[in-house]
N, C-alpha and C positions, 0 to 999 in steps of 0.2 A: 320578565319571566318567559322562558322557551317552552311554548306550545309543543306537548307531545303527540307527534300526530304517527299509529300506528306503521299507514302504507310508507310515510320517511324513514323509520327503524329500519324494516324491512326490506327498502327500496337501495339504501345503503349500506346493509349487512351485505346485498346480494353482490352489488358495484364491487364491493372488498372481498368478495370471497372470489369474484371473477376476476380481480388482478392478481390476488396469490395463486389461483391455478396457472394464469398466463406467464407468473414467473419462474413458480415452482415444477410446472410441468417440464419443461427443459432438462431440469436436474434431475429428474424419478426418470425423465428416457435413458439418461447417463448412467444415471446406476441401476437401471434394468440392461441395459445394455452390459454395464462391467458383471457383469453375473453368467453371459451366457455366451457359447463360445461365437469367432468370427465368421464361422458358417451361419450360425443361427440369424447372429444381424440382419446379415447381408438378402434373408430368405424375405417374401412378401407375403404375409405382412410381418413384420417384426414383431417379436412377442412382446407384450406389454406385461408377462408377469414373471415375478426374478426368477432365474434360472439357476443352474449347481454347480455353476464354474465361479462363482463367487471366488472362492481360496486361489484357485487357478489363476485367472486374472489378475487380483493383489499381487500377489507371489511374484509374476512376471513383470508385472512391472515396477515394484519397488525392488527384486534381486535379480533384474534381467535388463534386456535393452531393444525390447520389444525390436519393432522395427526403423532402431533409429541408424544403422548402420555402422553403428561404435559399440565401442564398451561401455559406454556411462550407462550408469544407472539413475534408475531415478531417486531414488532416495540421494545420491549424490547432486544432482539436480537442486531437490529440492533444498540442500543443506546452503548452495551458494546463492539461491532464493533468498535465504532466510538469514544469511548473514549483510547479503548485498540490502535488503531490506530493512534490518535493524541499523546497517551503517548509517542509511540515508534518513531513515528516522531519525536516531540521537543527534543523527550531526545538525540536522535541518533546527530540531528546537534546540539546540545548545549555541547554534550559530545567531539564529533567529531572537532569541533571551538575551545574548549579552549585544548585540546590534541594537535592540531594543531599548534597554537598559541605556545604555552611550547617549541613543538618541534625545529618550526622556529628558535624563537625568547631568549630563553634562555638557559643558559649554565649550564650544570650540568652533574655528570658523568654516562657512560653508555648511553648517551641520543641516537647515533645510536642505539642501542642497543636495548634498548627499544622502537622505531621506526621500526625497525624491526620486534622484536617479536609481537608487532600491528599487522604490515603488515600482518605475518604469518598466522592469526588465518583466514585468508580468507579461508586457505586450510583446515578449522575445521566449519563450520557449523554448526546449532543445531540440522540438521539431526545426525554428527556424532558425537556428543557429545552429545546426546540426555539422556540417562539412568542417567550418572553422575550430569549432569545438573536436572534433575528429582532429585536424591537421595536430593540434595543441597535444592531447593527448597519444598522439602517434609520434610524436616529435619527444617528447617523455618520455618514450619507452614504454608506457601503461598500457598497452593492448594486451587481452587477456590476463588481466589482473584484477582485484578488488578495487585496487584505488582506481582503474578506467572506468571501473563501472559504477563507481561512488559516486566521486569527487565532482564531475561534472554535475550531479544533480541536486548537490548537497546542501546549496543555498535556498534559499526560499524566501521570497518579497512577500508573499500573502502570509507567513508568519510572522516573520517580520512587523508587519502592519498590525497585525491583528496583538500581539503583545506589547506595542505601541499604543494600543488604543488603549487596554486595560491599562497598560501602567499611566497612564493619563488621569486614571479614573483612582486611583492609590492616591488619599490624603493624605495633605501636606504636612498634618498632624504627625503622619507615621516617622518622616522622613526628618523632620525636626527633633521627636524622641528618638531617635537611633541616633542622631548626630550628639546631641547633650547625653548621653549615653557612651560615646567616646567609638561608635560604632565606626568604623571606614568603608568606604565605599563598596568595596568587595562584599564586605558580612552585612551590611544591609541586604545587597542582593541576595546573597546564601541566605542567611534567617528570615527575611521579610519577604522578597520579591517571588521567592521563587517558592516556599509554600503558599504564597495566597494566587500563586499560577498555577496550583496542583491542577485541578478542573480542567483548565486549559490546554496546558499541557497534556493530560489523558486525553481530550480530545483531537489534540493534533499529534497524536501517537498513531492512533487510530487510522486517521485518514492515510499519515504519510508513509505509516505502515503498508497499506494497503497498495497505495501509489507506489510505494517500490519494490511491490510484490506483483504487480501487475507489469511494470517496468518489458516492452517488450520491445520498442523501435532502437533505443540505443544499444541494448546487448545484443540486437541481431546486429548491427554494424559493429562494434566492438568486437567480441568473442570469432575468434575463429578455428581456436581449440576447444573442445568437445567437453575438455575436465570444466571448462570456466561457461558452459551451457547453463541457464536459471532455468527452471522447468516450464515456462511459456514457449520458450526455446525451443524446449523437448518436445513437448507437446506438436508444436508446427511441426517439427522434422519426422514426426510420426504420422500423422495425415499427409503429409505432404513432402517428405523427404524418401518415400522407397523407390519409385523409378517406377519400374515395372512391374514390383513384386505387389503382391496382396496385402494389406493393411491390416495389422489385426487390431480392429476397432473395438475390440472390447478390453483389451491393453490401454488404447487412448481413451477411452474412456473412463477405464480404472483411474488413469493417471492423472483427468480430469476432475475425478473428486478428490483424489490426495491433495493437485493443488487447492481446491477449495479449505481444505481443514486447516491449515494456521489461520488465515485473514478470518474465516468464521471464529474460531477458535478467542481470537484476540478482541471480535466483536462481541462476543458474549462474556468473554472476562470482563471484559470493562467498559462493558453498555452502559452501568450506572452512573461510571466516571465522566463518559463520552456525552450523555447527554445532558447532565451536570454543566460539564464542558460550555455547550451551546446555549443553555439557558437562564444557568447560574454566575453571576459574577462574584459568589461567595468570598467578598469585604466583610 
């Protein structure tokens, strides 16, 4: 039995409320900041309470192009975000499921073997494969495209493994009623394998949503047309793409929270599933 000792409630509520300030504070400077105009920022001390440029700020940055020195918008921006993001999502756990699946479940030679070498390429990232993987897709023709900006990142070892592990854990019981059943290979996976991956799957929705929504070092190398800019893109060439001119920080700031709302968005839809995910193997 756990000893309730007041001063630890206390001592611990206070720990957790000092890390959500230090996290959440960042965000509230952000959007006190998109509220007021790039005069006011810039003045000492910056106001800490919102201000009435609110609509203003929005406005320009979802139907303008602040100071990024093009036409794109951000709302365009954000659309090749969010397609470049769900590509690498679906692709990663559909690629990730049926690698999976092969590996479990049939027999061919070399199959450790190539399980492994999967494995391996954790320790290869497209940080450091970065140039060759460049040469590949520039010799393709994919620069400034969707597939350049997919396809390289589209596999995934740590899926891989991790649906590997679960299908491990799937009785042998299952897999012998689906076969006296007259079931084939395929529709096991469709009917069996891949509802009792629901969980897991929403969990690595999540994450790799996120990862290729965040996606910033290979589309800065990729992209060198302004329509095929993802909005982390944007973002940098607004801080740091006008030259000489003035910044208007409350523009990138605005556009700072826009990117925030899909990945939040997608984490509160399916928090349930997500953590389900991680601590559920719901057999």
């Amino acid at each position: 039995m756990v000893d309730r000792r007041p001063w630890l409630t206390v001592l611990s509520h206070a720990v957790m409320l000092l890390g959500v300030l230090v996290v959440a504070f960042p965000l509230y400077l952000a959007f006190i900041a998109s509220t007021h105009t790039a005069q006011a920022i810039v003045q000492a001390p910056m106001p800490l309470l919102p201000g009435a440029n609110l609509w203003a700020s929005y406005e320009a940055a979802l139907l303008g192009s602040g100071k990024l020195g093009s036409n794109t918008t951000v709302a365009h921006m954000m659309w090749v975000s969010f397609v470049t993001a769900m590509v690498i999502t679906v692709g990663k756990i559909a690629i990730s499921l049926l690698s999976a699946f092969a590996i479990v479940y049939f027999r061919f030679p070399f199959k450790m073997f190539c399980f492994w070498a999967i494995f391996l390429t954790l320790m290869l990232p497209v940080e450091v494969r970065i140039l060759p993987t460049y040469k590949v897709v520039a010799d393709l023709g994919m620069l400034n495209s969707y597939a350049g900006l997919t396809l390289p990142l589209i596999a995934s070892a740590t899926a891989t493994f991790l649906f590997r592990q679960f299908f491990l854990t799937v009785p042998d019981e299952l897999v012998e009623a689906a076969r006296m059943d007259g079931a084939g290979p395929m529709r096991f996976f469709k009917d069996i394998l891949v509802p009792l991956s629901k969980t897991s799957i929403a969990a690595l929705f999540v994450i790799q949503f996120i990862y290729g929504w965040n996606q910033y070092l290979w589309p800065l190398l990729m992209t060198t047309s302004e329509d095929m800019y993802p909005v982390v893109i944007g973002i940098k060439r607004m801080v740091a793409g006008g030259g000489d001119a003035a910044i208007d920080w409350n523009v990138a700031m605005a556009t700072a929270i826009l990117a925030m709302l899909p990945p939040t968005a997608v984490v509160i839809l399916m928090q349930k599933w997500f953590v389900k995910g991680l601590v559920d193997t719901e057999k």
